[in-house]
C-alpha positions in Angstrom: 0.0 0.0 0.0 1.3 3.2 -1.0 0.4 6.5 0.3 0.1 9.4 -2.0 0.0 12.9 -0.5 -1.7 15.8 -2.9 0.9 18.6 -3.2 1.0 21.7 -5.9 2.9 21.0 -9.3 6.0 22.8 -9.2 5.4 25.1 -11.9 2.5 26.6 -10.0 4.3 27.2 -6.4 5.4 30.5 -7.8 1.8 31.5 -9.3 0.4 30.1 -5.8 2.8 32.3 -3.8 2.4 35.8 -5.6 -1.3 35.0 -5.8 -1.7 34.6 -2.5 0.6 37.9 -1.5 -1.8 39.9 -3.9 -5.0 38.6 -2.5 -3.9 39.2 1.1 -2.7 42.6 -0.1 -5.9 43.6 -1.6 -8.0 42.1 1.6 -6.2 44.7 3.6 -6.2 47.5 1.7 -9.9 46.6 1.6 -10.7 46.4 5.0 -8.2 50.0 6.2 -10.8 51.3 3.3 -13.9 49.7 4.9 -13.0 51.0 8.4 -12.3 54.1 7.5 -16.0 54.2 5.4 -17.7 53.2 8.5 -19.9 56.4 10.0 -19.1 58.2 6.9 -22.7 60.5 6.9 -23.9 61.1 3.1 -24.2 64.5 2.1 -27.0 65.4 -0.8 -24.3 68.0 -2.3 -21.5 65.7 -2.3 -20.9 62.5 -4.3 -18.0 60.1 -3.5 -17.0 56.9 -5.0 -17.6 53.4 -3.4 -13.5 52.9 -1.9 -13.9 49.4 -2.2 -14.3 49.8 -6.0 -11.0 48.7 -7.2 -9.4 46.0 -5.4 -11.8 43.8 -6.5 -10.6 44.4 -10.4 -7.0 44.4 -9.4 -7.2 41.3 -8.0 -9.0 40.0 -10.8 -6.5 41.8 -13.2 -3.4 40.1 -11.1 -4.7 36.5 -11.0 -5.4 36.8 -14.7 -2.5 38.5 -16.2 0.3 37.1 -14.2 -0.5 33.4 -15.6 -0.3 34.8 -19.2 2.7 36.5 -18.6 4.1 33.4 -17.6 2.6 31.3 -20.4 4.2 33.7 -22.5 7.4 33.9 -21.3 7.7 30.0 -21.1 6.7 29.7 -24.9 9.4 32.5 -25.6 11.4 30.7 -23.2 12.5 33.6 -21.2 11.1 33.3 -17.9 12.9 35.7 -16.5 11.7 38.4 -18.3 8.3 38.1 -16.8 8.6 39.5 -13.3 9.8 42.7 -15.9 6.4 42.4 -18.1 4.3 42.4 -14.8 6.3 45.5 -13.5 5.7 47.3 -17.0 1.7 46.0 -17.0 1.4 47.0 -13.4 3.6 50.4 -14.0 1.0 50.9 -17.1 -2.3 50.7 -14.7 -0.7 52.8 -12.2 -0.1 55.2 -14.8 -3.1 55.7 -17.1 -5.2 55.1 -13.8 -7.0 58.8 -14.1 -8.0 57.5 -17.6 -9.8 54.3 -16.5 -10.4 55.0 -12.9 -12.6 57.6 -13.8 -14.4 60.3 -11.3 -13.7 59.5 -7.5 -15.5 62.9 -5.8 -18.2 65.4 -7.4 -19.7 68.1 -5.2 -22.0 70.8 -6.0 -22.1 74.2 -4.4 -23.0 78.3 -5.4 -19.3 78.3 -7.3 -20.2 75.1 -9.5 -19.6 71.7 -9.7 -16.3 70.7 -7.9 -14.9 67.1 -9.8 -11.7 65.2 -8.4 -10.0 62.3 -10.1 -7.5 60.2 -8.2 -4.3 62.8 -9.5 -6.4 65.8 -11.0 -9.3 67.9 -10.0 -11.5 70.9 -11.2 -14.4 73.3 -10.8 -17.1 73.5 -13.8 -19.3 76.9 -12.9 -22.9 76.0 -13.3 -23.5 78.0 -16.4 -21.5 75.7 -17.9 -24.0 72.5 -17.5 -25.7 71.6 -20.4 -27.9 68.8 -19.2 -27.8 66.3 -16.9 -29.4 62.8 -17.4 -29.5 59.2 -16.3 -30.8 59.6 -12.9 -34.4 59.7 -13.4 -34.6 55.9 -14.6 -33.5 53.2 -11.8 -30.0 51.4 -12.8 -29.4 54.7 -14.6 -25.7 55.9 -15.0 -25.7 59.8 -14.4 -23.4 62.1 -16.9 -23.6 65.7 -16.6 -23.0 67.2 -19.8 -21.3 70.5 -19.7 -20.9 72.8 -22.9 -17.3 72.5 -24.0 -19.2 68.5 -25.1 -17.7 66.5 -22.3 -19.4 64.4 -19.3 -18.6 64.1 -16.0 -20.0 60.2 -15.7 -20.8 59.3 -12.2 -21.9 55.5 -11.1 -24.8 53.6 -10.0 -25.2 54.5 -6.2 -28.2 55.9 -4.9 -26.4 59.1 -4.2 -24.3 59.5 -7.6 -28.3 59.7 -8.9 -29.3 62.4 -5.9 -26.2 64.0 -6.3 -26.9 64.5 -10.3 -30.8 65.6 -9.6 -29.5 68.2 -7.4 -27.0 69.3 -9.9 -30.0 69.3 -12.8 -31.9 71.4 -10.6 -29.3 74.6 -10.0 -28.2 74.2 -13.4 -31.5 74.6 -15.0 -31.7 78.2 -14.4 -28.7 79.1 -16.0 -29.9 76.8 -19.7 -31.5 78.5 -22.4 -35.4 78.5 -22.8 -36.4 75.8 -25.5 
């Protein structure tokens, strides 16, 4: 009688390790975010960003890329080139993040609407609103359109769509009559 013991394949210790490192990582940078959430009082001026939003995605984005980063660099047969790809993909993200991260903060007040991205910010006066839409309809994305053509695109929550009403409703006296 032999005894056979279950134990990872060699070629996946590595993957195993690093994905285990980035899913504790992401756990805690999840729960410091949820803490810090916790008593936060909604305001019906100001609009912030779920903080849990990401980790999710970069975990996903980790546990997917880094095994086809290694499938390529064993089919180019330079494994060690791929701790250098994930740097570069990673360095990418980290990089173009105010492109596909997207808003993170949107207030409204007498001076305008106040925007914040995770490395930029801004102020759009109220005279420069166009429109508003998406919040009326359940599930709705709101976008406030302003008049140089671009949208400031908030998300789903409750009070991204409360947030975008009250910002339809100040802006409305500064829009030409139909």
């Amino acid at each position: 009688m032999s005894s056979r013991s279950a134990s990872i394949p060699p070629e996946l210790v590595g993957f195993t390790a690093i994905a285990a490192v980035v899913a504790v990582a992401a756990m805690v940078v999840a729960a410091v975010a949820a803490v810090k959430r916790r008593g936060f009082e909604p305001h019906p001026a100001v609009w912030m960003r779920e903080p849990l939003e990401p980790w999710g995605s970069i975990v996903l984005a980790a546990l997917i890329v880094l095994p086809l980063l290694v499938w390529v660099g064993r089919a180019l047969d330079a494994v060690a080139l791929v701790p250098l790809l994930y740097a570069g993909a990673a360095g990418y993200v980290a990089t173009r993040y105010d492109r596909f991260g997207g808003l993170r903060w949107v207030s409204v007040d007498d001076d305008g609407v106040h925007w914040r991205t995770l490395r930029r910010g801004g102020t759009v006066p109220l005279s420069a609103v166009t429109g508003v839409d998406g919040y009326r309809e359940a599930g709705g994305v709101p976008r406030i359109w302003l008049a140089d053509g671009t949208h400031l695109t908030l998300d789903r929550q409750p009070q991204a769509r409360l947030v975008a009403a009250g910002i339809d409703q100040l802006s409305m006296s500064f829009r030409p009559a139909l």
